[in-house]
C-alpha positions in Angstrom: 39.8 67.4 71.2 39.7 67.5 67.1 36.0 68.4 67.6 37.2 71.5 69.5 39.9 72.4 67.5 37.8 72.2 64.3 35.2 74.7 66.2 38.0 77.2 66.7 39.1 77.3 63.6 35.6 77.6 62.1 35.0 80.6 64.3 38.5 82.6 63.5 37.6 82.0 59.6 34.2 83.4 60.2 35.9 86.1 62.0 38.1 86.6 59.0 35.7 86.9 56.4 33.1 89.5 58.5 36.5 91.9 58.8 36.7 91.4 55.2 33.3 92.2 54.4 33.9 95.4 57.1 36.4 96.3 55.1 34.9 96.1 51.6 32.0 98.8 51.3 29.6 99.2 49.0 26.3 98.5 47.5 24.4 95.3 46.3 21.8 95.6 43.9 19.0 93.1 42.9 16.4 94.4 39.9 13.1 92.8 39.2 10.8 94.1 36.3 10.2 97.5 38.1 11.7 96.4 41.0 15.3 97.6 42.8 16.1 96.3 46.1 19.9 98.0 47.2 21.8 96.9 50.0 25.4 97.0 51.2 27.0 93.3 51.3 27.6 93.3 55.0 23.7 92.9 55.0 23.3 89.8 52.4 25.7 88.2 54.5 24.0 87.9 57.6 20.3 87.4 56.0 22.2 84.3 54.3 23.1 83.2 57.6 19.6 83.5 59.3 18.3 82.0 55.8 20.4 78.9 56.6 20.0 79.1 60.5 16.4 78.6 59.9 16.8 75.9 57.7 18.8 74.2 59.8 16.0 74.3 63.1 13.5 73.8 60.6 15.1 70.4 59.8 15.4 69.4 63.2 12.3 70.4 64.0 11.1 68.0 61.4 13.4 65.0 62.5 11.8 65.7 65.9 8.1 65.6 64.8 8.7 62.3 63.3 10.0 60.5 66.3 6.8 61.7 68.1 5.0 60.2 65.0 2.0 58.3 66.7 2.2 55.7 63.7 6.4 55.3 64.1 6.4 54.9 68.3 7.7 52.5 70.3 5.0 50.9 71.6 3.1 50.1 67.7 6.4 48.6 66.6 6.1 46.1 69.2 2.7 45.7 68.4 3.8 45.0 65.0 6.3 42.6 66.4 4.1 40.8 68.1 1.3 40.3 65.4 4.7 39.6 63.2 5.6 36.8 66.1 2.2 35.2 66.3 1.3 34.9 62.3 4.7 33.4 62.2 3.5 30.9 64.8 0.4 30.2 63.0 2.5 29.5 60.0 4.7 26.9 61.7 1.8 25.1 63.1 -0.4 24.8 59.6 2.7 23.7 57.9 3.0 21.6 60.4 -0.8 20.1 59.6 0.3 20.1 56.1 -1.6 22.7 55.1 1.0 24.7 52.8 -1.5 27.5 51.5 -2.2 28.9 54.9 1.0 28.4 56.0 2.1 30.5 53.0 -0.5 33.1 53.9 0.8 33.4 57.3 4.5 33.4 56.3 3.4 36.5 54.0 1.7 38.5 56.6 4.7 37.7 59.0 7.4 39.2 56.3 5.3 42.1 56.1 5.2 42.8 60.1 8.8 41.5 60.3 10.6 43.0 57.4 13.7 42.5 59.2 13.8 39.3 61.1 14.8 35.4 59.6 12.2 33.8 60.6 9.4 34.3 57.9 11.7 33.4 54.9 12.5 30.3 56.7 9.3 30.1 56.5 8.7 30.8 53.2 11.8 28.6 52.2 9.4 25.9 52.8 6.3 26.8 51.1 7.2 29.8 48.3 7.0 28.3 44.7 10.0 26.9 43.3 11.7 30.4 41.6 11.0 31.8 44.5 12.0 29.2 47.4 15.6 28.9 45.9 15.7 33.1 45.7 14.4 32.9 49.7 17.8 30.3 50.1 20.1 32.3 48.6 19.4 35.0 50.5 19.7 33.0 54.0 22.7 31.4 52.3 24.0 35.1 52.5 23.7 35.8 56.2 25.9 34.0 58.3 23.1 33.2 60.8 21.0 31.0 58.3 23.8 29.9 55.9 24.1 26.4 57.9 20.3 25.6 57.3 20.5 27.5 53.6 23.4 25.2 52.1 21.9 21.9 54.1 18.6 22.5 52.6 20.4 23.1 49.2 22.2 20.1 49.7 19.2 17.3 50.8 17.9 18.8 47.1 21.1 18.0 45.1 21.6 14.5 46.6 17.6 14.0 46.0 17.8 14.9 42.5 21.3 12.9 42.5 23.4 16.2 41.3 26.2 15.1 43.1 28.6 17.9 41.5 26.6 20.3 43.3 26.5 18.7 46.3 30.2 18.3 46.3 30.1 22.3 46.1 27.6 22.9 49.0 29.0 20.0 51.5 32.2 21.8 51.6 31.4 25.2 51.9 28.9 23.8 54.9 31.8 21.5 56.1 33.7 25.0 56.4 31.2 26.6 58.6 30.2 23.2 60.7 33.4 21.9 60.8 32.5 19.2 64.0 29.1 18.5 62.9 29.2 14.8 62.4 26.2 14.5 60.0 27.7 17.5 58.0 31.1 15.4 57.7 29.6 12.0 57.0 27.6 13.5 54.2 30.7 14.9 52.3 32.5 11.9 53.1 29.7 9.7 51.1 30.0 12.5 48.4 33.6 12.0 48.1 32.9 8.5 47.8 30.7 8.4 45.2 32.5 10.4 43.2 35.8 8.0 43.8 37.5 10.7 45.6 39.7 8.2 48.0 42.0 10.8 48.9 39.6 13.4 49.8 37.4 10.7 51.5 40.5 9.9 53.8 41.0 13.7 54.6 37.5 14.5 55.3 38.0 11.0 58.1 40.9 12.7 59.3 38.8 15.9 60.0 36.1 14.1 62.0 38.8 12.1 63.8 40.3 15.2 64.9 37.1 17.2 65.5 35.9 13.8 67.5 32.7 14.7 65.4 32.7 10.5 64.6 33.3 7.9 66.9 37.0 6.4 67.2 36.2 2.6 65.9 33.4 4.4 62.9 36.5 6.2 61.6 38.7 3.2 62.0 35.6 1.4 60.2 35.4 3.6 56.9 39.3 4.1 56.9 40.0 0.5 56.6 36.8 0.5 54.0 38.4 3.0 51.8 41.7 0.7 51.5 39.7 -1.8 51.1 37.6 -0.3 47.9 41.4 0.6 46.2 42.5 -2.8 46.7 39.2 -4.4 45.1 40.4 -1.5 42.3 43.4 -2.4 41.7 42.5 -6.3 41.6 40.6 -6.1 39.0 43.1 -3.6 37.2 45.6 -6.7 37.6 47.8 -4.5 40.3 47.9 -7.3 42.6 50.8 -6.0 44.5 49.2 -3.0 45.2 46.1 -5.0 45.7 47.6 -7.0 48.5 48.9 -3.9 50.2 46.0 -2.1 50.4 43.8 -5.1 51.9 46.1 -5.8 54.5 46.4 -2.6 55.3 42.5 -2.5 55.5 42.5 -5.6 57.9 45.5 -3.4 60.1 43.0 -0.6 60.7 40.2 -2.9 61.3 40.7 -6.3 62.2 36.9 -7.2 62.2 36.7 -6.1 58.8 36.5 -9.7 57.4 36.5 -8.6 53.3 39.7 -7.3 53.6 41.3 -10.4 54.6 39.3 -12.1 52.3 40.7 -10.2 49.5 44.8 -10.2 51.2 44.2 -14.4 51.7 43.0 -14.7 48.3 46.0 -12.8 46.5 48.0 -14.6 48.8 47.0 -18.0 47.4 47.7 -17.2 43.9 50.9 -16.6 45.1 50.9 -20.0 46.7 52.1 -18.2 50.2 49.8 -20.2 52.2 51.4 -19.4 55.6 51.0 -15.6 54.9 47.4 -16.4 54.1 46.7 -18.3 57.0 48.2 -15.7 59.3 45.6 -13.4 57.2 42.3 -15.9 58.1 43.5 -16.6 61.4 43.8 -13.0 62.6 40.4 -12.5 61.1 38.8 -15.3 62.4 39.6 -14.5 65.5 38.0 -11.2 65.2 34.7 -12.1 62.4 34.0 -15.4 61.7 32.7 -16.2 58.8 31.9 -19.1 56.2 34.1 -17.7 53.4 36.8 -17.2 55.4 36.4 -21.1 56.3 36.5 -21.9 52.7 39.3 -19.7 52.2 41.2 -21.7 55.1 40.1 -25.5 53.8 42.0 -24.3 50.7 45.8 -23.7 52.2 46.3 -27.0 52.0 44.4 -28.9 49.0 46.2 -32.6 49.2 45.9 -33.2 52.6 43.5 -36.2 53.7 40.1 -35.4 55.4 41.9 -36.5 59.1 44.4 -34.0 58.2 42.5 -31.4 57.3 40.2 -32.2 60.4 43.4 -31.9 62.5 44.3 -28.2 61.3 40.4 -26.9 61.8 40.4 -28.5 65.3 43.8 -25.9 65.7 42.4 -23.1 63.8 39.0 -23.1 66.0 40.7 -22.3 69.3 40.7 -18.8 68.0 37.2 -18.4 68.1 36.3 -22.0 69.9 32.3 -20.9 70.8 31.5 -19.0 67.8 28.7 -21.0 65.8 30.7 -20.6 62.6 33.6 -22.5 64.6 31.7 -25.5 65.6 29.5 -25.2 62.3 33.2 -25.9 60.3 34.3 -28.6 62.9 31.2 -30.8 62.5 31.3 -30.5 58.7 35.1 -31.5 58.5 34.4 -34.3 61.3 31.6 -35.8 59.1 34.2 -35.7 56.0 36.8 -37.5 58.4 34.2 -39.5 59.8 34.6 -38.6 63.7 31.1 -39.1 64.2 31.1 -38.2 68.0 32.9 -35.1 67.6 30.0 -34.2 64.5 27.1 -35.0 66.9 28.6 -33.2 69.9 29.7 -29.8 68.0 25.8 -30.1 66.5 24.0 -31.0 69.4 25.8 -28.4 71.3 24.1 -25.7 68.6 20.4 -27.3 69.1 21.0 -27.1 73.4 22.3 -23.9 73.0 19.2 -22.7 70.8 21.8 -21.5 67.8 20.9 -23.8 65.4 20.1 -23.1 61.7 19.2 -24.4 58.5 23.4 -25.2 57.7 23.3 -27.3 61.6 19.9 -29.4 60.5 21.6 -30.5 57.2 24.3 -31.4 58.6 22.5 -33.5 60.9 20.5 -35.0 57.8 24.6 -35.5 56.5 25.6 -37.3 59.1 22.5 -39.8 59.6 22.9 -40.6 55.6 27.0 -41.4 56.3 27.4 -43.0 59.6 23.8 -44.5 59.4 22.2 -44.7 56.3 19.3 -43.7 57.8 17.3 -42.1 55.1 14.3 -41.1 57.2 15.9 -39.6 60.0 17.7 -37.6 57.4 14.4 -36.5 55.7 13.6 -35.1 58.9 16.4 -32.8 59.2 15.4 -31.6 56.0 12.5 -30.8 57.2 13.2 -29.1 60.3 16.4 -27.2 58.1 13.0 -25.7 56.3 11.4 -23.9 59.4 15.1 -23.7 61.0 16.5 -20.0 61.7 18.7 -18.6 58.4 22.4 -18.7 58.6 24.7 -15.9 58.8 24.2 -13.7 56.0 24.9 -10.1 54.2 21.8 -7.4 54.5 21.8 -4.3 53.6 21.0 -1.6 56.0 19.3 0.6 53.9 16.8 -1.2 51.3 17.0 -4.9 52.7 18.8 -6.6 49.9 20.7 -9.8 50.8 23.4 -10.4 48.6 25.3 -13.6 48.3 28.6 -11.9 48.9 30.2 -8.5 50.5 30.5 -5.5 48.2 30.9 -1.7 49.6 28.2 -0.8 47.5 24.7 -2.3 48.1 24.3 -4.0 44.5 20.2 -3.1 44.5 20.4 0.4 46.2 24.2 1.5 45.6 24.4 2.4 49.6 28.1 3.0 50.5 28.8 0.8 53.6 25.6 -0.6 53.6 26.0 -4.6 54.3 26.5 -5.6 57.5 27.0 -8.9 59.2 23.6 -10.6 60.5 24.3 -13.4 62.3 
């Protein structure tokens, strides 16, 4: 309708101006060196409009010729395409040999074949020279189809050459556009960490819980781990209150997490609140066993006779009775109280069962030396305790270190979470 409209009132000002030109006589004339050319107006007119009639179908006829171009048609530009596809497949497969240089070559020809498709400059992002690999990013960065792989590729560089700023940067503008992906979100989260960002940290868990991009108890896991890290803080910054709060809120969100009650247990005993304390070890125990958490527990009560003492671990081993940390701390409290039977049978219960270990052998050398004094049979405890399977211990996930004690930081590779448990 406004097409039409504009038409009509094209044609009544055209209209318009020819009764004008009717009505305005008169002579043009044009004078060249010896040259006079006269005519009226009325006649300029209309060779103006022919002049500009024949430009116009002059132009079209132009635009036509070049769609019938034999170089421009249809069926060479999928030629093109498919020379494009198949040096782009070459490409792929030498880079894949490890052969960078013809893949380059390929990736070139490709670009050239395929000026605008993605796939040769990622490609190229691969095998360009430096300058120009991070130019080839930043332009895949910019198109919302390759800015996922763009900013991921940035990022693996800035956490490789440990510019953890950056990756801050990149990680959340790639968090924005993956917002579920759970590697995306587990790499900002250990950016946050490093760069003591707690609060951020905890938002980015919240995120992944909500985008179920990590697994229910792995959230619960790091969550109580961040508490955990603050409490350890504030510890050593002589905030024990603080301190306190934040480790039992750790051992809240994950009960298996033994450090944390490690930490709340041994607050606790500076405050001489041993029943606090052993509400701390016992809930943990009965999640986590371990040896320092036994140590921990032998130390609520400091004056009590070895019979006593034997008495309380016989109680506080019902939490966990078949664990081999349970009947490791029984026999070694029964040898200090001297229940031999009850020593032999926890032991010899761990050599049937095929758990013993180097602590369970010298033990057994322990108590031949007190019930018996049997020297020899001792020795060869010892020696079996030599070839015996290793206790319990700390290992690092990532580069194999075995520390002594639990820190959330591997102390030979600085891996966040890295220690775990190996029994």
């Amino acid at each position: 309708m406004t097409r039409l409209t504009f038409y009509i009132i094209l044609g009544v000002l055209i209209a318009l101006g020819a009764a004008w030109v009717v009505a305005q006589p008169g002579d043009m004339v044009l004078t060249w060196r010896s040259w006079e050319l006269r005519m009226s107006f009325a006649t300029l007119a209309i060779i103006g409009l022919l002049y500009s009639a024949a430009l116009w179908l002059l132009c079209r006829f132009w635009r036509a010729l070049r769609n019938v171009n034999p170089f421009n048609s249809p069926a060479r530009q999928a030629a093109r395409r498919r020379r494009g596809h198949a040096e782009l497949d070459r490409g792929w497969s030498a880079l894949a040999l490890g052969d960078e240089v013809a893949a380059l070559r390929h990736a070139r020809h490709a670009k050239v074949d395929l000026p605008e498709e993605n796939g040769p400059l990622l490609l190229l992002s691969h095998v360009e020279a430096e300058k120009r690999r991070v130019a080839i990013l930043e332009d895949l960065r910019a198109k919302p189809e390759t800015a996922p792989y763009a900013l991921n590729t940035l990022l693996d560089e800035a956490m490789e050459e440990e510019d953890y700023v950056l990756a801050l940067s990149l990680a959340r503008e790639l968090t924005a556009l993956a917002p579920t992906n759970r590697r995306i979100l587990k790499k900002l989260f250990d950016i946050e960490v490093h760069h003591g960002k707690w609060e951020a940290a905890s938002e980015t868990l919240k995120t992944a819980r909500r985008n179920k991009a990590l697994e229910a108890a792995e959230v619960a896991h790091l969550d109580a781990l961040l508490s955990y890290v603050q409490g350890v803080e504030a510890d050593v910054s002589g905030q024990r209150g603080d301190a306190l709060d934040l480790a039992l809120d750790a051992q809240k969100k994950d009960a298996s997490f033994a450090p944390a009650a490690q930490l709340a247990a041994r607050i606790l005993l500076s405050r001489k609140d041993g029943g606090r304390a052993r509400k701390v070890l016992e809930k943990a125990w009965k999640e986590h066993p371990l040896p320092e958490l036994a140590e921990l527990f032998l130390e609520l009560e400091p004056m009590e006779s070895p019979t006593e003492r034997l008495r309380r671990v016989q109680q506080f081993i019902k939490l966990n009775p078949d664990h081999r940390e349970s009947l490791l701390l029984l026999a070694g409290q029964a040898i200090e109280a001297q229940h031999w039977p009850e020593a032999r049978q926890a032991l010899d219960r761990l050599v049937k069962e095929d758990r013993a270990t180097v602590r369970t052998y010298n033990l057994f050398a322990r108590l031949e030396q007190k019930q018996k004094k049997d020297q020899i049979a001792a020795e060869k405890y010892l020696e079996k305790a030599l070839t015996a399977k290793r206790d319990g211990h700390w290992h690092c996930s990532e580069c194999g270190h075995q520390p002594r004690h639990y820190t959330a930081n591997c102390p030979d590779c600085d891996q966040f979470d890295g220690l775990e448990w190996v029994e």
